[in-house]
N, CA, C and O atoms as a GROMACS GRO file, in nm:
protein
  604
    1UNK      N    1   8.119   8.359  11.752
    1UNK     CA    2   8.192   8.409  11.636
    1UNK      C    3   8.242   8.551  11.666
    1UNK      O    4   8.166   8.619  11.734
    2UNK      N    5   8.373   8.615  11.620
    2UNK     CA    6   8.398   8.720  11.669
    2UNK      C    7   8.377   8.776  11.535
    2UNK      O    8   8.361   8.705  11.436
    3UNK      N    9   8.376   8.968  11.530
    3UNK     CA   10   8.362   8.991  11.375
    3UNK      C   11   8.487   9.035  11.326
    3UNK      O   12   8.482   9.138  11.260
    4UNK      N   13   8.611   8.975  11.343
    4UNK     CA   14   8.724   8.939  11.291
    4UNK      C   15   8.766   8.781  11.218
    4UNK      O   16   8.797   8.692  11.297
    5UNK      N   17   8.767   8.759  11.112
    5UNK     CA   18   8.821   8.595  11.043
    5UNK      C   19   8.944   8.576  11.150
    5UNK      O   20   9.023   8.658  11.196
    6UNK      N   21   8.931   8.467  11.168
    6UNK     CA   22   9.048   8.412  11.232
    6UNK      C   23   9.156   8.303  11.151
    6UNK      O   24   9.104   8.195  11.123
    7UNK      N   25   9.278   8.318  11.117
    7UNK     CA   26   9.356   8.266  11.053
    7UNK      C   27   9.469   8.242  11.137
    7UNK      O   28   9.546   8.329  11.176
    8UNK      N   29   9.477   8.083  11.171
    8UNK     CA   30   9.509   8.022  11.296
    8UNK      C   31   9.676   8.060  11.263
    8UNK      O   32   9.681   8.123  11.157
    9UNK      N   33   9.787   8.042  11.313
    9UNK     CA   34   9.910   8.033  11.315
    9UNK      C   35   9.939   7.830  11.290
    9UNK      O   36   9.888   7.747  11.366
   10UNK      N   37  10.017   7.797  11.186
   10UNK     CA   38  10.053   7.649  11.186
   10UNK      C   39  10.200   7.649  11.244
   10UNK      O   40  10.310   7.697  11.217
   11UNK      N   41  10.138   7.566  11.340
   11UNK     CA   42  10.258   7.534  11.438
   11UNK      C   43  10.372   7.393  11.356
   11UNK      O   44  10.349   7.285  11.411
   12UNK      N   45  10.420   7.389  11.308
   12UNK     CA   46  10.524   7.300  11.244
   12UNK      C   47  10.612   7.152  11.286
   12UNK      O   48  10.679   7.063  11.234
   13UNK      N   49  10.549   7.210  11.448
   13UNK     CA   50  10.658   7.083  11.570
   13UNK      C   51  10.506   6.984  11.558
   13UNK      O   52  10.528   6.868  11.591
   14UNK      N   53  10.359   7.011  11.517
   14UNK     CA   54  10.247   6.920  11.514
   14UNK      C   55  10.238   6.886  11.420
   14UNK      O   56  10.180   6.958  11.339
   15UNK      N   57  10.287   6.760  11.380
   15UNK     CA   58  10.272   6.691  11.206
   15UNK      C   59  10.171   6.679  11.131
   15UNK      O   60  10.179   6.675  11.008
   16UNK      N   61  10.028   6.668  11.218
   16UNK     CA   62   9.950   6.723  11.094
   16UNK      C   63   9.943   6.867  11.086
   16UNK      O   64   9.894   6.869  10.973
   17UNK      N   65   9.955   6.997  11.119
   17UNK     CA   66   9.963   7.058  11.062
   17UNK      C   67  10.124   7.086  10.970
   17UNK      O   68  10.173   7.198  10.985
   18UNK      N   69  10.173   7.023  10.912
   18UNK     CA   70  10.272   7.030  10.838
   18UNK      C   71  10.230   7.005  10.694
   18UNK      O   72  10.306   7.017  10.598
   19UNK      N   73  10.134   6.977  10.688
   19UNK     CA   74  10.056   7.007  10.526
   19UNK      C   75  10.095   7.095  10.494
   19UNK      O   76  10.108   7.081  10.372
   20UNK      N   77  10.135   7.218  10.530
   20UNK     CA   78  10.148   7.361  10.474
   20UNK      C   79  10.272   7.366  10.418
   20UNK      O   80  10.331   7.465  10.375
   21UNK      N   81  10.318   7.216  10.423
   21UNK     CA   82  10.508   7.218  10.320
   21UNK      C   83  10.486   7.160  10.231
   21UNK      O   84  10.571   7.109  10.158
   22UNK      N   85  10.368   7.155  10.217
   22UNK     CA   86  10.353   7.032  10.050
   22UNK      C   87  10.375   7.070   9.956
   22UNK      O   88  10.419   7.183   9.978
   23UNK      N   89  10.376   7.050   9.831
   23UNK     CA   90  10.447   7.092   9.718
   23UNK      C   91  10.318   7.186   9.652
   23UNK      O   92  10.335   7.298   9.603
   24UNK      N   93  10.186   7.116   9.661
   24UNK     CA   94  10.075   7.187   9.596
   24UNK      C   95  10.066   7.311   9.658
   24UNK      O   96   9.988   7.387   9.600
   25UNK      N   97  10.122   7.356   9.756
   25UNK     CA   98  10.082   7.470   9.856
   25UNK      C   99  10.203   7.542   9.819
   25UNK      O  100  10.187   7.663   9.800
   26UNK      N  101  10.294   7.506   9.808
   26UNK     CA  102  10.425   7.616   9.770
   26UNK      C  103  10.380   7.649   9.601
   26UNK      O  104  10.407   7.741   9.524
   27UNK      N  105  10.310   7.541   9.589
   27UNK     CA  106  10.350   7.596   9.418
   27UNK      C  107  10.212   7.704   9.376
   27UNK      O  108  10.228   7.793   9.292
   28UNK      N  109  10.090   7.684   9.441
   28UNK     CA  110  10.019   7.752   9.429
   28UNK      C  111  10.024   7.879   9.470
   28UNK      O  112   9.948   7.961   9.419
   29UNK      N  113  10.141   7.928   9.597
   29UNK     CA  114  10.170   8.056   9.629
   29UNK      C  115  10.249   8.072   9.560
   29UNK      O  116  10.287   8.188   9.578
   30UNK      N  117  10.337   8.000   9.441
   30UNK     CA  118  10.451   8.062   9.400
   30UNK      C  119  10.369   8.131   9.244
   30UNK      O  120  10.407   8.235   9.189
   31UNK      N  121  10.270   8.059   9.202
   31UNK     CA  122  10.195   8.104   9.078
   31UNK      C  123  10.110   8.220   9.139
   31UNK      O  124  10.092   8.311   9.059
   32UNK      N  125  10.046   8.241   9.277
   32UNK     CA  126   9.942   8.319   9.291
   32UNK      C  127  10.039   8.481   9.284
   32UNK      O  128   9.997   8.588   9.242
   33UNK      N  129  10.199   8.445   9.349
   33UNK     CA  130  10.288   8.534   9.390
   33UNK      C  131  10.294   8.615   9.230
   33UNK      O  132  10.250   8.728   9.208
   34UNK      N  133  10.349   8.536   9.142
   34UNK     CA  134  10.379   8.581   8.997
   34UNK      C  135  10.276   8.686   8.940
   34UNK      O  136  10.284   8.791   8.875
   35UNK      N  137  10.162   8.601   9.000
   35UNK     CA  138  10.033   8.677   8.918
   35UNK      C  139  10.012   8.816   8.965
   35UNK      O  140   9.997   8.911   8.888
   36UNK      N  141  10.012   8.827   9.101
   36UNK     CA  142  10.019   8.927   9.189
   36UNK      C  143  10.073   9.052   9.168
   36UNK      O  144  10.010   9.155   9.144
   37UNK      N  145  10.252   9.031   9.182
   37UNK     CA  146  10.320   9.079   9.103
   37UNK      C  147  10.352   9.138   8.948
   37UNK      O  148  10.427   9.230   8.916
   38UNK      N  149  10.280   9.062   8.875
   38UNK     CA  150  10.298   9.090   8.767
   38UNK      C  151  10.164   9.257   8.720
   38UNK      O  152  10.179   9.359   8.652
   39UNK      N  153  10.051   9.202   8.798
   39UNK     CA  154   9.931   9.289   8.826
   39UNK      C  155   9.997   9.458   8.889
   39UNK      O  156   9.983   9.576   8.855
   40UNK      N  157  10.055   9.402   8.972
   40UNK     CA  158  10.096   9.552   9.021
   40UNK      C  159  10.205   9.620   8.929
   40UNK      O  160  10.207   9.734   8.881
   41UNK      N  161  10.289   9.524   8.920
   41UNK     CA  162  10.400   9.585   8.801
   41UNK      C  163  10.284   9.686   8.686
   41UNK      O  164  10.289   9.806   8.660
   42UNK      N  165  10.227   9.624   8.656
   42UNK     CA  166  10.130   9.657   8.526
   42UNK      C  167  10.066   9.827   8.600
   42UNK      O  168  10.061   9.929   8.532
   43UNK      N  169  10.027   9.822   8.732
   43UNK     CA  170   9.945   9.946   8.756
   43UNK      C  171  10.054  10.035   8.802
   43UNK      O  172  10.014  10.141   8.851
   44UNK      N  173  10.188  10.018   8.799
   44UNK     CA  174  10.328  10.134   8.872
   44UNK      C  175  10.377  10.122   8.772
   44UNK      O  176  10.495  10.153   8.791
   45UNK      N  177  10.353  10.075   8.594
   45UNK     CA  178  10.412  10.087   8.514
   45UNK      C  179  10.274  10.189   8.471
   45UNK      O  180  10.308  10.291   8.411
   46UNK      N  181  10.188  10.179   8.484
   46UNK     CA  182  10.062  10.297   8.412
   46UNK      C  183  10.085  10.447   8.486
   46UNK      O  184  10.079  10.558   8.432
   47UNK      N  185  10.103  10.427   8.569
   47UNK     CA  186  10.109  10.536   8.755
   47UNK      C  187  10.215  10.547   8.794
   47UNK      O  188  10.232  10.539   8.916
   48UNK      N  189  10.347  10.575   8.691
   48UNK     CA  190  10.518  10.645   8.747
   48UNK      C  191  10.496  10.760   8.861
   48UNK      O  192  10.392  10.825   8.872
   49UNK      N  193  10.583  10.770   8.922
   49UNK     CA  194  10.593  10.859   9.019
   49UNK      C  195  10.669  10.963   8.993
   49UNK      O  196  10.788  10.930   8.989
   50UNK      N  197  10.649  11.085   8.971
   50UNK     CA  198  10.791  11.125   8.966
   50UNK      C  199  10.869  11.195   9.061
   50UNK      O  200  10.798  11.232   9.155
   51UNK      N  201  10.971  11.223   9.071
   51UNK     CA  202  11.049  11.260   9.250
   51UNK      C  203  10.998  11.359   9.323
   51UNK      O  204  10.977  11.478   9.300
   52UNK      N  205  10.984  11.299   9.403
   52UNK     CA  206  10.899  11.389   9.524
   52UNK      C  207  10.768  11.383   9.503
   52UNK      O  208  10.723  11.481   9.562
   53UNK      N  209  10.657  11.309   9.439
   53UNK     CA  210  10.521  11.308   9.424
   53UNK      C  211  10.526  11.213   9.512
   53UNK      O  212  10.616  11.154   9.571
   54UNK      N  213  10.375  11.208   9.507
   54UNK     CA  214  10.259  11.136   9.594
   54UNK      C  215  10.309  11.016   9.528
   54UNK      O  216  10.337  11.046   9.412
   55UNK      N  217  10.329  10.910   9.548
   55UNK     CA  218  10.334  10.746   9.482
   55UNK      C  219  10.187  10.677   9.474
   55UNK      O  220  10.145  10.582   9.540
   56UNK      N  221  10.127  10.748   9.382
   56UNK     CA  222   9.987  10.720   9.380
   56UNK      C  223  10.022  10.557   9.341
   56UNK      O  224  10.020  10.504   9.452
   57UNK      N  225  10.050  10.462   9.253
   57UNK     CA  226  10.015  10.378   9.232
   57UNK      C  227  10.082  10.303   9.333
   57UNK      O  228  10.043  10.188   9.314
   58UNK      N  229  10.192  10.301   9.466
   58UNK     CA  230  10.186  10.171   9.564
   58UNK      C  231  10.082  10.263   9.666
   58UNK      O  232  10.080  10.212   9.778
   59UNK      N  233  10.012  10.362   9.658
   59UNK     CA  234   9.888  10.349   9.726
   59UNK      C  235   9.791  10.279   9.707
   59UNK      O  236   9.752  10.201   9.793
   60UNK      N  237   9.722  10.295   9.569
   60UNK     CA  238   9.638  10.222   9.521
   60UNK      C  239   9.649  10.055   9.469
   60UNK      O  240   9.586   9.999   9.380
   61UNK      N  241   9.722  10.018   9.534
   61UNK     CA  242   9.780   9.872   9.514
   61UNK      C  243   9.758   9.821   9.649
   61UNK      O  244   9.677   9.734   9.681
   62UNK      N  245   9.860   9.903   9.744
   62UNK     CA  246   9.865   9.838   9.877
   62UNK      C  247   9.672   9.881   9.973
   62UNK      O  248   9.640   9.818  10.074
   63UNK      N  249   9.588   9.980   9.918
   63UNK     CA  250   9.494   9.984   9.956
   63UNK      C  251   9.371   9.914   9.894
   63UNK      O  252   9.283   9.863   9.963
   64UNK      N  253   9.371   9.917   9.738
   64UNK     CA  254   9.281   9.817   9.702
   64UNK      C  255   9.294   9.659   9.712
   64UNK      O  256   9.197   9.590   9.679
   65UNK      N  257   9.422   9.596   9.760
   65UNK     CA  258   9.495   9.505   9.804
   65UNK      C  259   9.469   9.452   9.903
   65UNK      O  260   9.453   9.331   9.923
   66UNK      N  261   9.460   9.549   9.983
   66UNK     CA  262   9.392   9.557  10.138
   66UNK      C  263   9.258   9.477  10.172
   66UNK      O  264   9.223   9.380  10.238
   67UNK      N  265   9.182   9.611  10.057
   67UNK     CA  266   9.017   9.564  10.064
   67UNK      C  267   8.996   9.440  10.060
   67UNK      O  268   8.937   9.377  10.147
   68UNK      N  269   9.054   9.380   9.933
   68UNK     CA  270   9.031   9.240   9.831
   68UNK      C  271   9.093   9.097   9.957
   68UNK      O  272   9.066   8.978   9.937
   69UNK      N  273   9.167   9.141  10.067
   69UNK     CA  274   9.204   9.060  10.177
   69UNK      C  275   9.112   9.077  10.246
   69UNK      O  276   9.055   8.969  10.257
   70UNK      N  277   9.056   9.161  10.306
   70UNK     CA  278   8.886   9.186  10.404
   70UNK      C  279   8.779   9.108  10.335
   70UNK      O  280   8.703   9.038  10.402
   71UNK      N  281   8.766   9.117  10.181
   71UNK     CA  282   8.661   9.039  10.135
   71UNK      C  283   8.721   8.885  10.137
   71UNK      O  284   8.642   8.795  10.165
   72UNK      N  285   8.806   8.865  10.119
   72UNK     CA  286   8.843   8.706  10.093
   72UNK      C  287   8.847   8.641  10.196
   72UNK      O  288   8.811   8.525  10.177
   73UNK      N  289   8.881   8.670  10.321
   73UNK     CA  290   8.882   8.621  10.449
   73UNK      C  291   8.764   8.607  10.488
   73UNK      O  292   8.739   8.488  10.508
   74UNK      N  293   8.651   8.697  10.516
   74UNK     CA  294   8.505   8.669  10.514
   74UNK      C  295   8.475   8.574  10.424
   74UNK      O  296   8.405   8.482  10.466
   75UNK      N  297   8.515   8.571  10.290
   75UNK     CA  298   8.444   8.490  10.242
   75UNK      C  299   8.462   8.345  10.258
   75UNK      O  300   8.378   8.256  10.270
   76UNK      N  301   8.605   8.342  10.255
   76UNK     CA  302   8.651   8.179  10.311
   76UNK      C  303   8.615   8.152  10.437
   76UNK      O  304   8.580   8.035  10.450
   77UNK      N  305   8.611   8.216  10.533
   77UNK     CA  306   8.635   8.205  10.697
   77UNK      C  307   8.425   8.177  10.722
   77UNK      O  308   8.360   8.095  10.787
   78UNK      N  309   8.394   8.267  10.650
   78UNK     CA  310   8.202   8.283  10.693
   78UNK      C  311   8.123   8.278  10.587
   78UNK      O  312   8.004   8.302  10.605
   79UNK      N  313   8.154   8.258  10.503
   79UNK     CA  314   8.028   8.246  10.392
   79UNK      C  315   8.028   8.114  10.326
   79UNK      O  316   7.918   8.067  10.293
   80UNK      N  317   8.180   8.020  10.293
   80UNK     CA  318   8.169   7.929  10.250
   80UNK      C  319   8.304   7.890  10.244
   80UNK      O  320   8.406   7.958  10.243
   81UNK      N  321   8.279   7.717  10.238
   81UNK     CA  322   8.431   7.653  10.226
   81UNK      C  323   8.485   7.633  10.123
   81UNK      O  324   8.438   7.562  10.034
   82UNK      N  325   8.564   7.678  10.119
   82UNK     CA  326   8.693   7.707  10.019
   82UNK      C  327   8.807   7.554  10.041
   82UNK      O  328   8.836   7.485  10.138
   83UNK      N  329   8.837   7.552   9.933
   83UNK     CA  330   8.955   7.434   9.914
   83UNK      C  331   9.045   7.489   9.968
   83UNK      O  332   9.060   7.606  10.004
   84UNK      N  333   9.136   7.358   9.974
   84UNK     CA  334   9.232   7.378  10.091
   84UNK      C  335   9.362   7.543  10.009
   84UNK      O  336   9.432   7.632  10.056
   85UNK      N  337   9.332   7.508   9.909
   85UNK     CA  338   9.432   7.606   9.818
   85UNK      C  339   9.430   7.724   9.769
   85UNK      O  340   9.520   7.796   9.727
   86UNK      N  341   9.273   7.745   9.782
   86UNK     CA  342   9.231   7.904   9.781
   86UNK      C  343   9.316   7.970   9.862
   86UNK      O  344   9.413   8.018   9.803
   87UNK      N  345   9.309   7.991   9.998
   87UNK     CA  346   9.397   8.084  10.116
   87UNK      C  347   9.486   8.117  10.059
   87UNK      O  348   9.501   8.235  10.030
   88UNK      N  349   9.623   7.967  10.004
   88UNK     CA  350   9.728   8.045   9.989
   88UNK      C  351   9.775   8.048   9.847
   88UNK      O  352   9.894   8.046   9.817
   89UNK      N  353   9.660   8.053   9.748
   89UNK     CA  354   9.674   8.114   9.613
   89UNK      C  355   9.642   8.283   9.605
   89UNK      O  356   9.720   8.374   9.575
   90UNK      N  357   9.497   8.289   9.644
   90UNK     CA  358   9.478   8.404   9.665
   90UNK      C  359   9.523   8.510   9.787
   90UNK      O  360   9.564   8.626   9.778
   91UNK      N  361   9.506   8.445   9.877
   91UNK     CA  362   9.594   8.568   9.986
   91UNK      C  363   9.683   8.572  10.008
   91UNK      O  364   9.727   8.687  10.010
   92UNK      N  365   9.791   8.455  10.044
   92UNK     CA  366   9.946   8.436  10.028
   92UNK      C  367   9.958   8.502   9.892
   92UNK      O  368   9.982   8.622   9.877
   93UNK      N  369   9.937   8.395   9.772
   93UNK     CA  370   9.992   8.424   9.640
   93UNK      C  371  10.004   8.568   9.552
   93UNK      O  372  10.094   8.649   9.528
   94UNK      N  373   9.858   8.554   9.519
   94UNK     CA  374   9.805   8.674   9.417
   94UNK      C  375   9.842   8.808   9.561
   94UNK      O  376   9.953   8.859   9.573
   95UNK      N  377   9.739   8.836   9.641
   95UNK     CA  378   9.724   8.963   9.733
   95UNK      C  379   9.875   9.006   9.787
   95UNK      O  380   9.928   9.114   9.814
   96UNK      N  381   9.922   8.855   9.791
   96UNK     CA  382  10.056   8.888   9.892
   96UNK      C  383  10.166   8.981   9.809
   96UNK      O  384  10.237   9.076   9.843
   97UNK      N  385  10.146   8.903   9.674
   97UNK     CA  386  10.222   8.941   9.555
   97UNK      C  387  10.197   9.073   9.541
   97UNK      O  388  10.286   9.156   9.563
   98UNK      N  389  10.070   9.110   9.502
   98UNK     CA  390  10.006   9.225   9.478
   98UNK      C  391  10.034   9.352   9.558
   98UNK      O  392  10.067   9.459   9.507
   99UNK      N  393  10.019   9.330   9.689
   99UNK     CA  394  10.062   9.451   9.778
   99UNK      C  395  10.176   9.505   9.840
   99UNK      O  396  10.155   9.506   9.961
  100UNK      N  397  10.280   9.548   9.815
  100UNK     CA  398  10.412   9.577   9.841
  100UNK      C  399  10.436   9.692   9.884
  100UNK      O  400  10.458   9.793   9.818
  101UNK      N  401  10.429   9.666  10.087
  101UNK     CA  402  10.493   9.762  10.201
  101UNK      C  403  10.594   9.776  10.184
  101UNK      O  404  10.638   9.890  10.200
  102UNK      N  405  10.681   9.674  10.144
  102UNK     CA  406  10.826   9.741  10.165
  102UNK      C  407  10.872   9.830  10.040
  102UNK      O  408  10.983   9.883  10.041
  103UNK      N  409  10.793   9.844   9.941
  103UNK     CA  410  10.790   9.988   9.864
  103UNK      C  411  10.703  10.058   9.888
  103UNK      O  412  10.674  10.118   9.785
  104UNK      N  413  10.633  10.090   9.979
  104UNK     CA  414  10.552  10.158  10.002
  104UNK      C  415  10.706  10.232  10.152
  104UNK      O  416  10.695  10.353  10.172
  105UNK      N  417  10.775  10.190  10.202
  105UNK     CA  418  10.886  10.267  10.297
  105UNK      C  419  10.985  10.292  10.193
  105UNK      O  420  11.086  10.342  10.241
  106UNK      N  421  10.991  10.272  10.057
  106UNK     CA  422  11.087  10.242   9.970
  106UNK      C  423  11.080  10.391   9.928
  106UNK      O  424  11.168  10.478   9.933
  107UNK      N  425  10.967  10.396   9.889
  107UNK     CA  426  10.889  10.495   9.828
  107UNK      C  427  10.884  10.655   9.949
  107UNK      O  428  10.933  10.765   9.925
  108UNK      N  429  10.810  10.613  10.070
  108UNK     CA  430  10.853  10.698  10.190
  108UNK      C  431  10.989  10.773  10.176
  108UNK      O  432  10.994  10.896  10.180
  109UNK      N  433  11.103  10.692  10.159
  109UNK     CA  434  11.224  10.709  10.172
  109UNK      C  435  11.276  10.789  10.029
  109UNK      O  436  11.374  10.853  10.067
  110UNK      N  437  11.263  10.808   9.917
  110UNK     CA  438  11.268  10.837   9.787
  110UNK      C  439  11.192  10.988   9.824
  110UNK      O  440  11.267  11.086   9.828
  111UNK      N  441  11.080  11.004   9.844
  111UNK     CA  442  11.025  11.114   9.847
  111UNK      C  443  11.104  11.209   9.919
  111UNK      O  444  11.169  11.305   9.879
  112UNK      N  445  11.079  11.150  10.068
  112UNK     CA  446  11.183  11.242  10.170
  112UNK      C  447  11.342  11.289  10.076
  112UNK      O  448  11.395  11.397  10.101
  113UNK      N  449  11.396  11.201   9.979
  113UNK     CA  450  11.567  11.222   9.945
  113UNK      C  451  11.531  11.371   9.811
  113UNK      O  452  11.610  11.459   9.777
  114UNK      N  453  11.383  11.349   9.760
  114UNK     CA  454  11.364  11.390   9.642
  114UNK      C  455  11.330  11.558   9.741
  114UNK      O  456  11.262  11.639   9.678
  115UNK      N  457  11.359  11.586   9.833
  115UNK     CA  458  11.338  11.700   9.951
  115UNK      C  459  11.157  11.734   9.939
  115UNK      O  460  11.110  11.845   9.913
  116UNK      N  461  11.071  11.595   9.968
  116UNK     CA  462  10.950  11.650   9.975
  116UNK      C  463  10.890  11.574  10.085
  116UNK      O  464  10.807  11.486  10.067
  117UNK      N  465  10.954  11.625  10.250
  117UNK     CA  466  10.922  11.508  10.320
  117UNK      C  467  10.756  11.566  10.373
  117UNK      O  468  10.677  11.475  10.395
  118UNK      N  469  10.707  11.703  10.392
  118UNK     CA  470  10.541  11.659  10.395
  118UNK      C  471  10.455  11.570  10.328
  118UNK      O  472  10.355  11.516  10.375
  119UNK      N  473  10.515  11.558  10.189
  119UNK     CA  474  10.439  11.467  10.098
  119UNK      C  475  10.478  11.330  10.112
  119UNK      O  476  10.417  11.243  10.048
  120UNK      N  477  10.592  11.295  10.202
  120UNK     CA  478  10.588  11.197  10.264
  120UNK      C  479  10.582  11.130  10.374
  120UNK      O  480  10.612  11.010  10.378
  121UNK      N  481  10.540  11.203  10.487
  121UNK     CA  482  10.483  11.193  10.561
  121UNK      C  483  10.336  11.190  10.556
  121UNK      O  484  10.281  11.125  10.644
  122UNK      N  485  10.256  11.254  10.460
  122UNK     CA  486  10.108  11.246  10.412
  122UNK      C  487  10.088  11.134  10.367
  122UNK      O  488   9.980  11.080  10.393
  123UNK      N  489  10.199  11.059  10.274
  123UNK     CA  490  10.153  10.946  10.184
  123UNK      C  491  10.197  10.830  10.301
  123UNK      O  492  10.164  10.718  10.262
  124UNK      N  493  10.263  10.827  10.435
  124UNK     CA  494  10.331  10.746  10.484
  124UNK      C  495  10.194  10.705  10.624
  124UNK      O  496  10.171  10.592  10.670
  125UNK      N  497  10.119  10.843  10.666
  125UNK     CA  498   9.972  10.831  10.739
  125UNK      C  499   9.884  10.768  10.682
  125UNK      O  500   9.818  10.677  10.732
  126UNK      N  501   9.868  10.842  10.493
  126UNK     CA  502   9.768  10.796  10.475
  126UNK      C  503   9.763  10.651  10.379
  126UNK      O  504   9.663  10.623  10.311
  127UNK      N  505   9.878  10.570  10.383
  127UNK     CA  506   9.902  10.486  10.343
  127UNK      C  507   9.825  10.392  10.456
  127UNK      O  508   9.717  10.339  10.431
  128UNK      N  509   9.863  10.383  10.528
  128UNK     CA  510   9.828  10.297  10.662
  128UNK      C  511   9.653  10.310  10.716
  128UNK      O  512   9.576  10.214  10.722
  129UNK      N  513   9.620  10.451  10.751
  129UNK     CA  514   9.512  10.483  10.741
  129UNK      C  515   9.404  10.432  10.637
  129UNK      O  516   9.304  10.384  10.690
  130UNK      N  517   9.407  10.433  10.488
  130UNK     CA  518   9.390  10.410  10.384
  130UNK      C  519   9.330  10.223  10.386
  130UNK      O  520   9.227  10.156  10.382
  131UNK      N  521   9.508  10.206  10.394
  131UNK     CA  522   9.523  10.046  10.412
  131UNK      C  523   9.417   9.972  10.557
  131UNK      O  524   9.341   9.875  10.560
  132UNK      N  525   9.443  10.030  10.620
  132UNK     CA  526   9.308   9.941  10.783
  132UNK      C  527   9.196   9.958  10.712
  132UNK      O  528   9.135   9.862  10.665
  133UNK      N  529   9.143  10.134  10.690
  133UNK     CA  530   8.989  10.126  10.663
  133UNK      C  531   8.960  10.086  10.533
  133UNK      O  532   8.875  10.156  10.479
  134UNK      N  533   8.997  10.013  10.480
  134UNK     CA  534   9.016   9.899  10.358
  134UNK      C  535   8.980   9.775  10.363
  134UNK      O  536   8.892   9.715  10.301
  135UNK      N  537   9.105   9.717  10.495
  135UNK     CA  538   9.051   9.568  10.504
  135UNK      C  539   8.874   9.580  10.602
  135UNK      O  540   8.765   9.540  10.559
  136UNK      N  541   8.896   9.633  10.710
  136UNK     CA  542   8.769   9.649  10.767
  136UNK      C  543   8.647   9.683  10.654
  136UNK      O  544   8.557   9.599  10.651
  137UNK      N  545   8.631   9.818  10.545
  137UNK     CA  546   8.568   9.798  10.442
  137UNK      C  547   8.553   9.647  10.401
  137UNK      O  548   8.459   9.569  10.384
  138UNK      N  549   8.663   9.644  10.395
  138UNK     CA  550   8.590   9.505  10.276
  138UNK      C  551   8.481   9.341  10.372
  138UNK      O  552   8.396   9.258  10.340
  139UNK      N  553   8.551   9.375  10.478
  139UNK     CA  554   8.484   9.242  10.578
  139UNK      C  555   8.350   9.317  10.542
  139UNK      O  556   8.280   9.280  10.449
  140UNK      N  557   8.325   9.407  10.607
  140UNK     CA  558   8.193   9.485  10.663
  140UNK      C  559   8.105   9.453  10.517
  140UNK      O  560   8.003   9.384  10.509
  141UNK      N  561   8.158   9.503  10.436
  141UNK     CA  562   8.055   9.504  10.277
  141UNK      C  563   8.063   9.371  10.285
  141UNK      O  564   7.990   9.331  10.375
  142UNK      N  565   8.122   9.284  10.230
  142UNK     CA  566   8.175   9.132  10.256
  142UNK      C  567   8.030   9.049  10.288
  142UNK      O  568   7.964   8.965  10.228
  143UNK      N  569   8.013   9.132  10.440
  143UNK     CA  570   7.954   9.052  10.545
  143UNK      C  571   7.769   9.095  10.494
  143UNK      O  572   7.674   9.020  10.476
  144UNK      N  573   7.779   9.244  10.485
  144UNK     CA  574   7.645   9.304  10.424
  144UNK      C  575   7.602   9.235  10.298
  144UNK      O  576   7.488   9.189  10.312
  145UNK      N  577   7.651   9.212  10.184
  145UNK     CA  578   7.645   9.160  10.050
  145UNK      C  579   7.614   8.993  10.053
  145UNK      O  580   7.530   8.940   9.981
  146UNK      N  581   7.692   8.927  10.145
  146UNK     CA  582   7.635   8.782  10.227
  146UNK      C  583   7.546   8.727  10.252
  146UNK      O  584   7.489   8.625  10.214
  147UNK      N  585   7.523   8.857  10.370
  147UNK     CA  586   7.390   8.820  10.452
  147UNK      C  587   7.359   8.724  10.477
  147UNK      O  588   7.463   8.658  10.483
  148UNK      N  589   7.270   8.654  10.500
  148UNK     CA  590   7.271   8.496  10.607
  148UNK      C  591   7.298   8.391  10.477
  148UNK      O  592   7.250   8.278  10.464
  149UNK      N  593   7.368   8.447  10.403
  149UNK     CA  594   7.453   8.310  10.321
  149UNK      C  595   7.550   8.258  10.336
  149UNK      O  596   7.600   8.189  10.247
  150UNK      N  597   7.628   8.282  10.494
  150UNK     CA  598   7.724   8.213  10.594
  150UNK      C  599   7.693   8.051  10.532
  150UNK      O  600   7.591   8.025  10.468
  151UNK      N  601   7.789   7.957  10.561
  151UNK     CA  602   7.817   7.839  10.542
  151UNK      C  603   7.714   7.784  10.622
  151UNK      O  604   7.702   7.662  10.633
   0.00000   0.00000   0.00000
């Protein structure tokens, strides 16, 4: 076992793995996506930014976002089996929904125009920084909180 989850790549030209076009699987990422989305909307509608600040709330989205992918992968991958639809409700759907890089460069880019590019360069390190020791957090606790209650 390595202490990384492994989440294989589905190759598409091998027909059984072509399950991953089924209708239950698109539709469950398309509801987990909504939910996701709608969650973060809710915490960058509490947490406005205003020009040239810190974009505290796609930090705290794309990093607690992070974590909640470190715990879910442990938990599906090593602690227990999960239906086939968990993965891509919750980590496709909801997490995928939930965490949004490309406003997080959106945001990078806004700061720098708003003439505050240290503060975006700070939020652009410690976005990333933030975001790794997050998912690793969350395996590690994940894995501690477990303990030999692996599958």
């Amino acid at each position: 076992m390595t202490d990384r989850p492994i989440d294989p790549d589905v190759d598409l030209h091998v027909p059984a793995q072509r399950a991953e076009l089924h209708w239950p699987v698109i539709a469950v990422i398309a509801a987990g996506g909504a939910l996701g989305a709608l969650a973060r909307h809710g915490l960058q509608t509490l947490l406005p930014t205003p020009p040239g600040g810190f974009p505290w709330s796609t930090f705290l989205v794309n990093v607690s976002g992070c974590l909640l992918i470190g715990v879910l992968m442990v938990v599906i991958t090593e602690v227990r089996t999960a239906h086939r639809l968990v993965r891509p409700f919750l980590g496709v759907g909801v997490l995928g929904g939930y965490t949004t890089f490309s406003t997080y460069v959106v945001d990078t880019q806004r700061t720098v125009a708003a003439g505050a590019p240290v503060t975006a360069l700070v939020y652009l390190a410690a976005t990333m920084a933030a975001a790794l020791l997050a998912v690793a957090s969350g395996m590690w606790l994940t894995r501690r909180v477990a303990g030999g209650r692996a599958r």
